[in-house]
C-alpha positions as CSV (number, residue, x, y, z in Angstrom):
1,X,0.0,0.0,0.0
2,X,2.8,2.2,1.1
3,X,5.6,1.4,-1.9
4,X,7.6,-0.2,0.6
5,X,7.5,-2.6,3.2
6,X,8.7,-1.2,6.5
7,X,8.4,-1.3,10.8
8,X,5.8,1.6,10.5
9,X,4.1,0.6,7.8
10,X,3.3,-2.8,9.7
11,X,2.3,-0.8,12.5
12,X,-0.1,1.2,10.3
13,X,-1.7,-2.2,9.3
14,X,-1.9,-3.4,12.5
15,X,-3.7,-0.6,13.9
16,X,-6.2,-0.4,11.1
17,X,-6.8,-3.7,11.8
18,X,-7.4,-3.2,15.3
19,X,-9.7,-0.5,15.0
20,X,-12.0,-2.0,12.5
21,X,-12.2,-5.3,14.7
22,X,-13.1,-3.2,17.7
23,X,-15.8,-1.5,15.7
24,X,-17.2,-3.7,13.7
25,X,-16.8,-7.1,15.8
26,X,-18.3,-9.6,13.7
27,X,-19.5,-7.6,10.6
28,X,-17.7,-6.8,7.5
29,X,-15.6,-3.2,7.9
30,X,-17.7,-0.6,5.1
31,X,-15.0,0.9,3.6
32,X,-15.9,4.9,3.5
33,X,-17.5,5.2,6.3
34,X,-14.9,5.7,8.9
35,X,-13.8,9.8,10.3
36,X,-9.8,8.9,11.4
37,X,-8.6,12.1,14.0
38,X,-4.9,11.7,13.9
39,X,-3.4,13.4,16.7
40,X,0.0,14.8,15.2
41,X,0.4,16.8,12.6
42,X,0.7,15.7,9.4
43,X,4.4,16.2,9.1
44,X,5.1,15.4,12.8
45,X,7.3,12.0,13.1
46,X,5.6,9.0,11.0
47,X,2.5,10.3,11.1
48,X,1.9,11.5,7.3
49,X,3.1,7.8,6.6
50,X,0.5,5.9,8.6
51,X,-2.5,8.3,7.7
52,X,-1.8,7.1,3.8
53,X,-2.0,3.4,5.5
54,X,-5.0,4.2,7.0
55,X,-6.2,6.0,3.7
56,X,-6.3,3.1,1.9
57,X,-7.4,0.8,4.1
58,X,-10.3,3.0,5.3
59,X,-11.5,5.4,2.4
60,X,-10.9,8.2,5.1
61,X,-9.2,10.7,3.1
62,X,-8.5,14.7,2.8
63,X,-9.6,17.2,1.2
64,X,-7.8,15.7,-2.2
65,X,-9.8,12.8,-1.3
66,X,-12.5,11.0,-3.8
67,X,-15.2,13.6,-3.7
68,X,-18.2,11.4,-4.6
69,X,-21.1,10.6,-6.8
70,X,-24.3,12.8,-7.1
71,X,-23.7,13.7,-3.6
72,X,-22.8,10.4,-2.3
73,X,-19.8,8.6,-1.1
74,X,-17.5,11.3,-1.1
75,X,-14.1,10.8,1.3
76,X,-13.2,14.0,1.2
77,X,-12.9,15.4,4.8
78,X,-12.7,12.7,6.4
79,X,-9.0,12.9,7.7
80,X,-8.2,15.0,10.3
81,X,-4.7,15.9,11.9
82,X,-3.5,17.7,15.1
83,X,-6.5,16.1,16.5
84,X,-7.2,14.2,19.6
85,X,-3.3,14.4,21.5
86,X,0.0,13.2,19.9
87,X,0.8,9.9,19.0
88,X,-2.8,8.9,18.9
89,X,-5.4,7.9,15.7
90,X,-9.1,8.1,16.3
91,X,-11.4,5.8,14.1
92,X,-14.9,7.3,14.4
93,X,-17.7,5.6,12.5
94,X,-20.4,7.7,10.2
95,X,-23.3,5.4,10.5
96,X,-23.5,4.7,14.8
97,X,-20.9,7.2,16.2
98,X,-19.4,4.4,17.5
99,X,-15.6,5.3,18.4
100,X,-12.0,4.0,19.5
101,X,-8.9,5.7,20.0
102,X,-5.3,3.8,19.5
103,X,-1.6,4.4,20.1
104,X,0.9,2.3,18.6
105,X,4.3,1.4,20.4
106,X,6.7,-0.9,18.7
107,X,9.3,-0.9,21.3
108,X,8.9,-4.1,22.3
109,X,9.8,-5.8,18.7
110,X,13.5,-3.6,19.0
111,X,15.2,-3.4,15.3
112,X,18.4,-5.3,15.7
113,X,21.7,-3.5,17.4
114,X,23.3,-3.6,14.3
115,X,21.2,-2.2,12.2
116,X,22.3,1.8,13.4
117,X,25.8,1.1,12.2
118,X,24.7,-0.3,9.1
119,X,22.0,2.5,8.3
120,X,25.0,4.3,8.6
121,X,27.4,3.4,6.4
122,X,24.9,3.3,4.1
123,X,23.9,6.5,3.8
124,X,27.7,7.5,4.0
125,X,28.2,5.6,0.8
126,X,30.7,3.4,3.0
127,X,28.6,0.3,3.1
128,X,29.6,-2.9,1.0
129,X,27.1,-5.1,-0.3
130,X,27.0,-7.3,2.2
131,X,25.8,-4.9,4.5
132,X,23.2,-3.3,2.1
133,X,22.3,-7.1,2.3
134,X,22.3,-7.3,6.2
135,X,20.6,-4.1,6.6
136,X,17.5,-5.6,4.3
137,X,17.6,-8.4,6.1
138,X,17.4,-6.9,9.5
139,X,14.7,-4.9,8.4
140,X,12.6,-7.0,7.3
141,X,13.0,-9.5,9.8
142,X,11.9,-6.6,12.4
143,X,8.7,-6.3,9.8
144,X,8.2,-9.9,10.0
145,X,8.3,-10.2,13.7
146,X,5.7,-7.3,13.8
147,X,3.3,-8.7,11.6
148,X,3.6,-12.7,12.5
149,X,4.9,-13.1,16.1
150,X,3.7,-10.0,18.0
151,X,0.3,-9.6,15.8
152,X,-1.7,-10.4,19.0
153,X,1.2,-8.6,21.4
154,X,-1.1,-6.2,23.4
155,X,1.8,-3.8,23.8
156,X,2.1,-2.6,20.7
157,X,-1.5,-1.7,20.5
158,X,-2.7,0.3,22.8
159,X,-6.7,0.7,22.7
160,X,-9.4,2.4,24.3
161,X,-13.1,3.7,24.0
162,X,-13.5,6.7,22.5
């Protein structure tokens, strides 16, 4: 969704994820009909990168967003930031009101201690190949971890009413 696969793009997912679940329990998620409050700015941390997550995965866009037919369906507006206190995403739904706020923490899935020196020498232009190699690796291994053995880890969701 996001063009690349990545720790806070997993996070993204899994908070989506979350929130429709809450909301919707058994039903099917109706994609459109969700208000997300996120509550950084848009330009604040990783907080521009998780709102396009949520875009997609929601319908909830800004005011670029699809604007509708004959009056209907429009997504436009729907996408708040600055909204609700930092580090925090608010899914509210259109139809019942019905609301949850989340906070994500990935602290407890650590990247791997090497992967600051290699990020480094990467950027630097210093890195050889095998630690372009080793960084990816590392990386995506974190991403992995995320998504398949801490995808029911309460800690890195954090969830409450609304």
């Amino acid at each position: 969704l996001a063009g690349h696969s990545c720790p806070t793009v997993a996070g993204a997912y899994l908070l989506a994820s979350r929130a429709l679940g809450r909301l919707y329990r058994s039903e099917v998620p109706r994609r459109g009909n969700f208000h997300v409050s996120c509550g950084d700015s848009l330009d604040e941390g990783v907080t521009g990168v998780i709102a396009s997550v949520l875009t997609l995965l929601t319908g909830a866009a800004g005011s670029g967003g699809f604007k509708g037919l004959a009056g209907q369906h429009s997504r436009r507006n729907l996408l708040a930031f600055g909204q609700g206190g930092g580090g925090t995403f608010t899914f509210r739904r259109l139809d019942d009101g019905s609301a949850v706020t989340l906070s994500l923490d990935l602290s407890s899935v650590p990247p791997d201690p090497r992967m600051g020196g290699l990020l480094q020498a990467l950027l630097s232009g210093e890195a050889s190949e095998a630690d372009g190699r080793d960084f990816r690796h590392l990386w995506q291994d974190r991403v992995r971890r995320i998504l398949l053995e801490h995808w029911d880890d309460p800690a890195l969701v954090h969830i409450r009413s609304a």
